[in-house]
N, CA, C and O atoms as a Tripos MOL2 file, in Angstrom:
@<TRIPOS>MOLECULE
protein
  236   235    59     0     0
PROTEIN
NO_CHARGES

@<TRIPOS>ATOM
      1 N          27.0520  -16.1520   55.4500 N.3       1 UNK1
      2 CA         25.6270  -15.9390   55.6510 C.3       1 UNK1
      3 C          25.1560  -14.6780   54.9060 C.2       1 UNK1
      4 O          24.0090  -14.6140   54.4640 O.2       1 UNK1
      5 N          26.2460  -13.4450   54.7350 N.am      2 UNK2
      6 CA         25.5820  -12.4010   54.2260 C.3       2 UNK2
      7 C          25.7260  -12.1740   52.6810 C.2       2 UNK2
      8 O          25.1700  -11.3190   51.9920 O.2       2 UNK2
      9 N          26.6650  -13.2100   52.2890 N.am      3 UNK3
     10 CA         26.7130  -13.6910   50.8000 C.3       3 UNK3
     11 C          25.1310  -14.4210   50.4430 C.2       3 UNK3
     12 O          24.2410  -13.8570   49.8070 O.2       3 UNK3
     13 N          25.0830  -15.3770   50.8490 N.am      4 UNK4
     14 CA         23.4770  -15.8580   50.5800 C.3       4 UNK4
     15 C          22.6350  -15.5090   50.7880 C.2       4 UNK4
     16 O          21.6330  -16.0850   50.3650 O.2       4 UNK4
     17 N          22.4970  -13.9460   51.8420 N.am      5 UNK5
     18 CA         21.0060  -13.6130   51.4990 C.3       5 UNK5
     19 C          21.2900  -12.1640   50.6070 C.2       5 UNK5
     20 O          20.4290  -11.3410   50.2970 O.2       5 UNK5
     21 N          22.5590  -12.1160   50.3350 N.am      6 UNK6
     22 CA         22.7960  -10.5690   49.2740 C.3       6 UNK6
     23 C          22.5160  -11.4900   48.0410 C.2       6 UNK6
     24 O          21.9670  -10.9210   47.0980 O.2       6 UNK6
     25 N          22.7710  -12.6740   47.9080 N.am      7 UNK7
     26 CA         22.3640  -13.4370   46.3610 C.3       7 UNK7
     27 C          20.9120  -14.0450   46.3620 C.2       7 UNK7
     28 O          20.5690  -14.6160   45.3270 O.2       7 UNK7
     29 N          20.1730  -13.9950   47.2300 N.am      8 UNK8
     30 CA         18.6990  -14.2260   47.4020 C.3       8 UNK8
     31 C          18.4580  -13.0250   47.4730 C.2       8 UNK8
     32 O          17.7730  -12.7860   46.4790 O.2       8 UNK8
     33 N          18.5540  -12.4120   47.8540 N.am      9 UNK9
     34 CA         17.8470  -10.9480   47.5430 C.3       9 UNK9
     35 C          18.1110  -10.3440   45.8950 C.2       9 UNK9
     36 O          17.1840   -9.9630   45.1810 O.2       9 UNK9
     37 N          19.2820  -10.3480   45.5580 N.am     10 UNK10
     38 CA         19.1400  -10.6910   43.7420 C.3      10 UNK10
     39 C          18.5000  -11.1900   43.3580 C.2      10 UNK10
     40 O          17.8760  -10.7080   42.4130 O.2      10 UNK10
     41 N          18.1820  -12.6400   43.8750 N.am     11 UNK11
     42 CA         17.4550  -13.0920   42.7970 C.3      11 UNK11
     43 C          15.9070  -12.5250   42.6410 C.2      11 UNK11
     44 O          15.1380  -12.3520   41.6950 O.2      11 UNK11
     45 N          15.8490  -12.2790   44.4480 N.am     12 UNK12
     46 CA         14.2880  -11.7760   44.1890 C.3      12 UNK12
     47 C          14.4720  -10.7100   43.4830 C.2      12 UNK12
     48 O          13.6680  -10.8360   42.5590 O.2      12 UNK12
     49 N          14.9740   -9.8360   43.3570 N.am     13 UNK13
     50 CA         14.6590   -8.3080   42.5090 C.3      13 UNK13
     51 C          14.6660   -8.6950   41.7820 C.2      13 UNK13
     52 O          13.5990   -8.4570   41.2150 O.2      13 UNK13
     53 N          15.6710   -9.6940   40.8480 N.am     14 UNK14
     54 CA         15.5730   -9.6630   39.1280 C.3      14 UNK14
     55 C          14.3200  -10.2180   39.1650 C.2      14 UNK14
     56 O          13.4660   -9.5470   38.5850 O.2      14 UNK14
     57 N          13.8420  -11.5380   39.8190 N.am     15 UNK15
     58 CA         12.6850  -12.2090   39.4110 C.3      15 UNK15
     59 C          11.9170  -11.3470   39.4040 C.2      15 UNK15
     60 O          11.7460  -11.2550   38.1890 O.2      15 UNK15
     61 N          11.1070  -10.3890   39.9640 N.am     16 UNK16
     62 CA         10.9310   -9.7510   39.9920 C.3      16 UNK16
     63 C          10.2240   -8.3520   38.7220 C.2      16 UNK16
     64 O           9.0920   -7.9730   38.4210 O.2      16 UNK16
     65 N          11.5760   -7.9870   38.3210 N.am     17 UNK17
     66 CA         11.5020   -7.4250   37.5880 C.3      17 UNK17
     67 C          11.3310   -8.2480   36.3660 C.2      17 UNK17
     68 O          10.6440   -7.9120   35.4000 O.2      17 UNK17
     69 N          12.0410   -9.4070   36.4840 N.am     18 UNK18
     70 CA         11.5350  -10.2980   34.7620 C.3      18 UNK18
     71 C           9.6440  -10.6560   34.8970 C.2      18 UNK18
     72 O           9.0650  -11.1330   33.9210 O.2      18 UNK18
     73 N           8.9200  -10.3630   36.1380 N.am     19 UNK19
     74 CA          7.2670  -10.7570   35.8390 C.3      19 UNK19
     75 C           7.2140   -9.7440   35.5930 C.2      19 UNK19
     76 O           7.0890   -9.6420   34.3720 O.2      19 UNK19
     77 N           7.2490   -8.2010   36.3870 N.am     20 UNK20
     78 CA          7.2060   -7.1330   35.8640 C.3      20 UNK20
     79 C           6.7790   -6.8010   34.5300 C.2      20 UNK20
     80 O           5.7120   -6.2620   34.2360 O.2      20 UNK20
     81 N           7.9860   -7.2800   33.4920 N.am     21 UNK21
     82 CA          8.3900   -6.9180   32.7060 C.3      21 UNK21
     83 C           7.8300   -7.7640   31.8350 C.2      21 UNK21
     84 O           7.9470   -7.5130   30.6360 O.2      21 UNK21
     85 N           7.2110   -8.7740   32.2060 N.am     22 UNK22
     86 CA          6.1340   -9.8170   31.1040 C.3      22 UNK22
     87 C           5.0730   -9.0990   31.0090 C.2      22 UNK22
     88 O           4.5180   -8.6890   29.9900 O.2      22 UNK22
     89 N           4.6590   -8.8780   32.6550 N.am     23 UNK23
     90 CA          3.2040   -8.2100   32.6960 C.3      23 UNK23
     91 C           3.1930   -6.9290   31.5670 C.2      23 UNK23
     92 O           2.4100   -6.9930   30.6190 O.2      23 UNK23
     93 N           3.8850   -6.0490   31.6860 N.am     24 UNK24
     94 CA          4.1520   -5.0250   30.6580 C.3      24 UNK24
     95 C           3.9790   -5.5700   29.5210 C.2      24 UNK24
     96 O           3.1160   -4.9650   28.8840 O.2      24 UNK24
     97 N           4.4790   -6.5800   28.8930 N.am     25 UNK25
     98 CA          4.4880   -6.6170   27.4770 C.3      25 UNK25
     99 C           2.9670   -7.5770   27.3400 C.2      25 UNK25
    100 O           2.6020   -7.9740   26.2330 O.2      25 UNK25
    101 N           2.5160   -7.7440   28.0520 N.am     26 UNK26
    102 CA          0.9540   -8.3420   28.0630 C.3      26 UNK26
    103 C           0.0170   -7.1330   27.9480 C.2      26 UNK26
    104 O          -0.8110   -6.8310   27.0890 O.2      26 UNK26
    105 N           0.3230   -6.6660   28.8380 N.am     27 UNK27
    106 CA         -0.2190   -5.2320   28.8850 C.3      27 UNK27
    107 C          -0.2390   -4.5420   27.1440 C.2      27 UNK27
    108 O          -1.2770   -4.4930   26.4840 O.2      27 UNK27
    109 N           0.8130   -4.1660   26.7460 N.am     28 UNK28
    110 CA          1.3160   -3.8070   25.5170 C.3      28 UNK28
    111 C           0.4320   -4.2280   24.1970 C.2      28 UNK28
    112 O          -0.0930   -3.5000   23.3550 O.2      28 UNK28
    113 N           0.4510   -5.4870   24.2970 N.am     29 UNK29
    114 CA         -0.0900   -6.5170   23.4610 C.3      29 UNK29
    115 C          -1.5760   -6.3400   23.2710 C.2      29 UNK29
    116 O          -2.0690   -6.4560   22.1490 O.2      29 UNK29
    117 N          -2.2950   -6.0660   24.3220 N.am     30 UNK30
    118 CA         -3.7800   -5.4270   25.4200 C.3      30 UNK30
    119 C          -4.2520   -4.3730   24.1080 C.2      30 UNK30
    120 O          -5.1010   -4.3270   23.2180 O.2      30 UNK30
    121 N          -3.2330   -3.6690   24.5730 N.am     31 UNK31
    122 CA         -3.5450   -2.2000   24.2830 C.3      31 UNK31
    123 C          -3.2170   -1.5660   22.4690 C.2      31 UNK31
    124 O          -3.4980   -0.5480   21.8370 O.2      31 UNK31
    125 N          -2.5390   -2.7580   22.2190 N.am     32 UNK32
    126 CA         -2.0360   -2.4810   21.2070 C.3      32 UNK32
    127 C          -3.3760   -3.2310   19.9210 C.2      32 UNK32
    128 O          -3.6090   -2.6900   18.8400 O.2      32 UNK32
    129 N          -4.0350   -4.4550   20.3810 N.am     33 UNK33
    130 CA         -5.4410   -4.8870   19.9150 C.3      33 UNK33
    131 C          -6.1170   -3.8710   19.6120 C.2      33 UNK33
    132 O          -6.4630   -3.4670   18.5020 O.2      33 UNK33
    133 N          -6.4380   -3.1630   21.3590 N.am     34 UNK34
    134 CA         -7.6250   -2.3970   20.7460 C.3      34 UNK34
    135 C          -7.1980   -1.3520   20.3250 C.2      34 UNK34
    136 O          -8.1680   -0.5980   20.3910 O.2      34 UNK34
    137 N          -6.0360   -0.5880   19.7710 N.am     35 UNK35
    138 CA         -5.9330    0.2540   18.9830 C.3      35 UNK35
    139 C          -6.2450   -0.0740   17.6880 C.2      35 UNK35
    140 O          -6.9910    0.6450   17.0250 O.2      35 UNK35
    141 N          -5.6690   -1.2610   17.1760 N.am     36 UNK36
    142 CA         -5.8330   -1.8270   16.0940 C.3      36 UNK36
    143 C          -7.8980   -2.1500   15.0820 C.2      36 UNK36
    144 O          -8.3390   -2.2770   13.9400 O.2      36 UNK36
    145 N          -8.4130   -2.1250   16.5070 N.am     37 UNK37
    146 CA         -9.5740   -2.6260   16.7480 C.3      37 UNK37
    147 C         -10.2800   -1.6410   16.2090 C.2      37 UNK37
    148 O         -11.1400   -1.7580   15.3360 O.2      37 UNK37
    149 N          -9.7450   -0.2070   16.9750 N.am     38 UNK38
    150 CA        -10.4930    0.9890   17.1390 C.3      38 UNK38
    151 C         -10.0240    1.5310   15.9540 C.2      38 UNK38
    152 O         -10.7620    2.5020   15.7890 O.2      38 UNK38
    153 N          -9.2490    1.4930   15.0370 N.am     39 UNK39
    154 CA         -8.4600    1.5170   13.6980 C.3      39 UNK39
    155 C          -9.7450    1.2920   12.5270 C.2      39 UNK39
    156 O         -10.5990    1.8550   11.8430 O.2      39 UNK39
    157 N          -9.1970    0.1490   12.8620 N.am     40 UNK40
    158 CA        -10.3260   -0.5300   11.7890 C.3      40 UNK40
    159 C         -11.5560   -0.0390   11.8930 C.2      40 UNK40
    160 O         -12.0260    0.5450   10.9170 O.2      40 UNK40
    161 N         -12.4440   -0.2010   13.2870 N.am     41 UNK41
    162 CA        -13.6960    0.8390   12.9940 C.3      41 UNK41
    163 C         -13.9320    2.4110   12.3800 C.2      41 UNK41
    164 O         -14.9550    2.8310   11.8390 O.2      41 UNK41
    165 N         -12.7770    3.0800   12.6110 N.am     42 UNK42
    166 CA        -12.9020    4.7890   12.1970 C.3      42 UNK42
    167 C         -12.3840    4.2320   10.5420 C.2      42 UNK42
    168 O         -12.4480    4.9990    9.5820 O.2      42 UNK42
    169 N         -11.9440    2.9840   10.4300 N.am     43 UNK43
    170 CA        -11.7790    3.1550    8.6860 C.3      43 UNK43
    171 C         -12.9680    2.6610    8.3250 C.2      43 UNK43
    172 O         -13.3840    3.3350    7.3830 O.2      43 UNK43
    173 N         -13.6260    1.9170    8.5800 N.am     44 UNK44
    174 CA        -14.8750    1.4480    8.2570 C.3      44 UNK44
    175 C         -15.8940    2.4980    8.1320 C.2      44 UNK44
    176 O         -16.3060    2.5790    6.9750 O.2      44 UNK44
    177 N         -16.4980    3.4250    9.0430 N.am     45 UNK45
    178 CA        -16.9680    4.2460    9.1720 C.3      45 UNK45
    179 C         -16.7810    5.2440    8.3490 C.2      45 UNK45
    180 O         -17.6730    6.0280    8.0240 O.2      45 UNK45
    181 N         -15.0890    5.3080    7.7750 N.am     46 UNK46
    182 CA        -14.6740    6.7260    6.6840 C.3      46 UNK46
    183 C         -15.5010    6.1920    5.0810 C.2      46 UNK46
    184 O         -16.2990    6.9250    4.4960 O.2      46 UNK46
    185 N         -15.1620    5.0040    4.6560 N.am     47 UNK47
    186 CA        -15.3310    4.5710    3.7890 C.3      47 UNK47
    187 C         -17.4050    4.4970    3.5990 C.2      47 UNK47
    188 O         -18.0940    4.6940    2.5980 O.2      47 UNK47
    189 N         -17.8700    4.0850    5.2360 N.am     48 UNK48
    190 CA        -19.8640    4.2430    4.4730 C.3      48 UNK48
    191 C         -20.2190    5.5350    4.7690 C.2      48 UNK48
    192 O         -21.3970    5.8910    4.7950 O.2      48 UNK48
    193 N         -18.7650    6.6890    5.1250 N.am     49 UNK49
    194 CA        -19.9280    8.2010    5.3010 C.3      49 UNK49
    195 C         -19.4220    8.8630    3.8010 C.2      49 UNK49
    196 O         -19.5150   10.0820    3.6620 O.2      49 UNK49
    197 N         -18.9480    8.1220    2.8200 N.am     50 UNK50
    198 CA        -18.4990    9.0170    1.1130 C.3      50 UNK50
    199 C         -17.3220    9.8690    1.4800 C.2      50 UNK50
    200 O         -16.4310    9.9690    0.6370 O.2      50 UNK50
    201 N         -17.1670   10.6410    2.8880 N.am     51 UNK51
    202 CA        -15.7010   11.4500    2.3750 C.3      51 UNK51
    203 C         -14.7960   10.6740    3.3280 C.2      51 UNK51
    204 O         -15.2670    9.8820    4.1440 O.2      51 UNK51
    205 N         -13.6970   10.8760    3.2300 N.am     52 UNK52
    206 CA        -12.1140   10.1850    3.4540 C.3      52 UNK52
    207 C         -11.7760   11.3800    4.9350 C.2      52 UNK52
    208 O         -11.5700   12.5920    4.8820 O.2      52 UNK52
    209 N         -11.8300   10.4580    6.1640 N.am     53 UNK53
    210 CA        -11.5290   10.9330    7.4200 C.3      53 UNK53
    211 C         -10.3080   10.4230    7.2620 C.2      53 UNK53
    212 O          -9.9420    9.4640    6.5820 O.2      53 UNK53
    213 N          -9.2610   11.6890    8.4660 N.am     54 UNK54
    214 CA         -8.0870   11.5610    8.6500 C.3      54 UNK54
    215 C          -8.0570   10.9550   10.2660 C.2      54 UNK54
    216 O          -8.6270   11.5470   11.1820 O.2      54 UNK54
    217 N          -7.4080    9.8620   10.4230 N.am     55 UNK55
    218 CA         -6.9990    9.3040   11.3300 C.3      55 UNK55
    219 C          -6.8370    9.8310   12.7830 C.2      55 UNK55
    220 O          -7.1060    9.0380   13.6850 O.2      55 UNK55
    221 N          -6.3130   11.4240   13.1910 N.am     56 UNK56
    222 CA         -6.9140   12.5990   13.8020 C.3      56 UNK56
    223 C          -8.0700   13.2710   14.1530 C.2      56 UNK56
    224 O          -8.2800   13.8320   15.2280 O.2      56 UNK56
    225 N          -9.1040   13.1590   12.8230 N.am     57 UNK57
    226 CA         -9.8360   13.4600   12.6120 C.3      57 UNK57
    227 C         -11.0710   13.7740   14.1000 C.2      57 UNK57
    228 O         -12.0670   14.4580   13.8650 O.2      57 UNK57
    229 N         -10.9130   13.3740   15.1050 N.am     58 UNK58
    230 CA        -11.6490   13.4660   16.4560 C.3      58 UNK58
    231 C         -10.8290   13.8840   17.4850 C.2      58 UNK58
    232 O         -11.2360   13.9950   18.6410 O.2      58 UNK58
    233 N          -9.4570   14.1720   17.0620 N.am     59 UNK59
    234 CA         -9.0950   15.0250   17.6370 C.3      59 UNK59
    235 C          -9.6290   16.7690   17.8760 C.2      59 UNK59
    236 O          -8.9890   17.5150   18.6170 O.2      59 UNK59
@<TRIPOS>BOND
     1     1     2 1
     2     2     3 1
     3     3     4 2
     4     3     5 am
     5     5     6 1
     6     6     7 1
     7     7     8 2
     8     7     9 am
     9     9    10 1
    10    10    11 1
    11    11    12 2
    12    11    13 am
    13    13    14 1
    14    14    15 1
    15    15    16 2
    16    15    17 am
    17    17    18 1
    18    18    19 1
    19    19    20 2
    20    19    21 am
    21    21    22 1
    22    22    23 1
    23    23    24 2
    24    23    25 am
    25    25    26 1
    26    26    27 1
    27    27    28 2
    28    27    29 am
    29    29    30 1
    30    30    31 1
    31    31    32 2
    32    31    33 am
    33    33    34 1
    34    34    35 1
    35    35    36 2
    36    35    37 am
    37    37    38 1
    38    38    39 1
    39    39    40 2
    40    39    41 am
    41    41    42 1
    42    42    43 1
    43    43    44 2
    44    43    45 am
    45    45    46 1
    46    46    47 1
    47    47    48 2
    48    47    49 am
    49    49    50 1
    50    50    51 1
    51    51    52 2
    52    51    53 am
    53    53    54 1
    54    54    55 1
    55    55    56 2
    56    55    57 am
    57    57    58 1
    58    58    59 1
    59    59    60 2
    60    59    61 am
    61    61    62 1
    62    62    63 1
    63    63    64 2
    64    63    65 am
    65    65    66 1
    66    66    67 1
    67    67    68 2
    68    67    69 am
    69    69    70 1
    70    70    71 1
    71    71    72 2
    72    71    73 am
    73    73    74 1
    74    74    75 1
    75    75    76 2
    76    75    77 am
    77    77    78 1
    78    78    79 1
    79    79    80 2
    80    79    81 am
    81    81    82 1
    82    82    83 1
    83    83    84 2
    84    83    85 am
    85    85    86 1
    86    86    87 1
    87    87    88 2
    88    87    89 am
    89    89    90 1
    90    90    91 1
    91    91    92 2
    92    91    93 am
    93    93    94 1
    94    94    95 1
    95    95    96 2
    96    95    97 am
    97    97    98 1
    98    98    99 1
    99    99   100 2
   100    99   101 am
   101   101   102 1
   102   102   103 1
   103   103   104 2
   104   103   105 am
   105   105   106 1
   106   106   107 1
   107   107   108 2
   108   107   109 am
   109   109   110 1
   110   110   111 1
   111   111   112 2
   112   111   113 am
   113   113   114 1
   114   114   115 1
   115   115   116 2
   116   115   117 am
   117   117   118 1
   118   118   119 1
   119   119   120 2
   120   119   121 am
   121   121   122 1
   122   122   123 1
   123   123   124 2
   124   123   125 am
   125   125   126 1
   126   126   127 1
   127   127   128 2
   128   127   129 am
   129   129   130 1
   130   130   131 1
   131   131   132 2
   132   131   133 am
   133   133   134 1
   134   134   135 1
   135   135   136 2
   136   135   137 am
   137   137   138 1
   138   138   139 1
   139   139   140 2
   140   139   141 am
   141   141   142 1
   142   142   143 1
   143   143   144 2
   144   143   145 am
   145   145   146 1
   146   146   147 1
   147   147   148 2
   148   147   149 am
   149   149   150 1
   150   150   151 1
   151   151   152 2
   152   151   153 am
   153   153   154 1
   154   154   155 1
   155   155   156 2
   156   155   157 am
   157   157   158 1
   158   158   159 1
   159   159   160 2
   160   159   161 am
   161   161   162 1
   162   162   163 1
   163   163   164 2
   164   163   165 am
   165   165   166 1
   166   166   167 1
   167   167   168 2
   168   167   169 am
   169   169   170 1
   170   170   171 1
   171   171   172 2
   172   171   173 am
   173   173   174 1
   174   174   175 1
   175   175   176 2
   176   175   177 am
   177   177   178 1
   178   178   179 1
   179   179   180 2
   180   179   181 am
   181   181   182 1
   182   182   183 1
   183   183   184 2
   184   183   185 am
   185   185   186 1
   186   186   187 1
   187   187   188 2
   188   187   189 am
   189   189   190 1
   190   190   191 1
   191   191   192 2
   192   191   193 am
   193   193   194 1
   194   194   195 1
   195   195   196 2
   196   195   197 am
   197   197   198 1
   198   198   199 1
   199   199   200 2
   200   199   201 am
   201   201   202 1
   202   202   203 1
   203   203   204 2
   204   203   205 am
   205   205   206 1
   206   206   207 1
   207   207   208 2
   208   207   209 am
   209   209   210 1
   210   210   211 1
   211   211   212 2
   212   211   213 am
   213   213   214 1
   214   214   215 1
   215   215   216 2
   216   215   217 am
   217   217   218 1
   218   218   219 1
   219   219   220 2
   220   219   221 am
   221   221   222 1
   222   222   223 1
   223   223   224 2
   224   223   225 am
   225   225   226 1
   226   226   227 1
   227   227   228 2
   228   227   229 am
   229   229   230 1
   230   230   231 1
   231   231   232 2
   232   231   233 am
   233   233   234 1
   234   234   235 1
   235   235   236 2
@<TRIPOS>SUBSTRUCTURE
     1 UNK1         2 RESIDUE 1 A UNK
     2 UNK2         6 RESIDUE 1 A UNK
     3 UNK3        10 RESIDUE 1 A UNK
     4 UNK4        14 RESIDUE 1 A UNK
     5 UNK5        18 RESIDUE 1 A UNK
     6 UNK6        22 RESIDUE 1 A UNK
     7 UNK7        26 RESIDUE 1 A UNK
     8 UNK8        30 RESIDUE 1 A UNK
     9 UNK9        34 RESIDUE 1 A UNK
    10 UNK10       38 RESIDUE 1 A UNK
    11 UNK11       42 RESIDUE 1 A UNK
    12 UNK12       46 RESIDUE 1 A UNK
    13 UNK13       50 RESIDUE 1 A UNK
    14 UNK14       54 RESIDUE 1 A UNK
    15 UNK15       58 RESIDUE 1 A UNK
    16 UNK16       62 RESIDUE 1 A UNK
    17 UNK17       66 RESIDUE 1 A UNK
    18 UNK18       70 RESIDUE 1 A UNK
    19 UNK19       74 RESIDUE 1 A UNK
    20 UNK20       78 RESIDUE 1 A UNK
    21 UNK21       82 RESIDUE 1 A UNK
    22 UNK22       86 RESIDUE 1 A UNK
    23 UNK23       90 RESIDUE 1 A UNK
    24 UNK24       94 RESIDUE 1 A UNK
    25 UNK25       98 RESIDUE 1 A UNK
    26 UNK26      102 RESIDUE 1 A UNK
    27 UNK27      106 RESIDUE 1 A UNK
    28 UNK28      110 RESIDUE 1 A UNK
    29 UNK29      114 RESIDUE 1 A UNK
    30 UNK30      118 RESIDUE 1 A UNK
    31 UNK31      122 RESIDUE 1 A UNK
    32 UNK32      126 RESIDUE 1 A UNK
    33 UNK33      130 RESIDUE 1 A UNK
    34 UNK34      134 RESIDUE 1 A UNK
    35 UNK35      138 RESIDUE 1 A UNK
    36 UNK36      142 RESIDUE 1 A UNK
    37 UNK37      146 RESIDUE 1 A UNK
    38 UNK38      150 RESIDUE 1 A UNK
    39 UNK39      154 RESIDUE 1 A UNK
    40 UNK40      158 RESIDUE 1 A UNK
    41 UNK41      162 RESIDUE 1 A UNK
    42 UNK42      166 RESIDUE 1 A UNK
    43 UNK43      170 RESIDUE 1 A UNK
    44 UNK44      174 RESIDUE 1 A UNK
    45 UNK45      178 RESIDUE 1 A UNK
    46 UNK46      182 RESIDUE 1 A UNK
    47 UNK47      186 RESIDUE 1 A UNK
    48 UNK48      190 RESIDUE 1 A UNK
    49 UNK49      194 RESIDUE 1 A UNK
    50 UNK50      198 RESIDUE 1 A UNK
    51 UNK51      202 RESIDUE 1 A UNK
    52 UNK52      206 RESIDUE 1 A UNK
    53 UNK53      210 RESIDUE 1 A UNK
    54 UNK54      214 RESIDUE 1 A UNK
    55 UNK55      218 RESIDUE 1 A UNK
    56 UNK56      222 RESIDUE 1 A UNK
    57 UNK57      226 RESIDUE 1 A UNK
    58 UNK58      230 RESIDUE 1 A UNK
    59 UNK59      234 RESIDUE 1 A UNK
């Protein structure tokens, strides 16, 4: 009896941690757009103000 719920209780943690660990890389994926997004606008913007902004540059 304490074999099957020490191996059900494995399974829940890994399961677990494998949605976890999707959600994260969804997440990732999220965040990683709108960097890309927000990229492209500060290059857009460098190129119609005539001088060449550095990527920092609003830092």
């Amino acid at each position: 009896m304490g074999v099957i719920l020490l191996v059900l209780l494995l399974a829940l943690v890994l399961g677990g941690l494998g949605f976890a660990a999707h959600v994260l890389w969804i997440i990732a994926a999220i965040v990683f757009l709108a960097w890309l997004v927000g990229f492209g606008i500060s290059r857009g913007e460098a190129a119609g103000s005539g001088g060449r902004r550095r990527w920092y540059g609003r830092w």
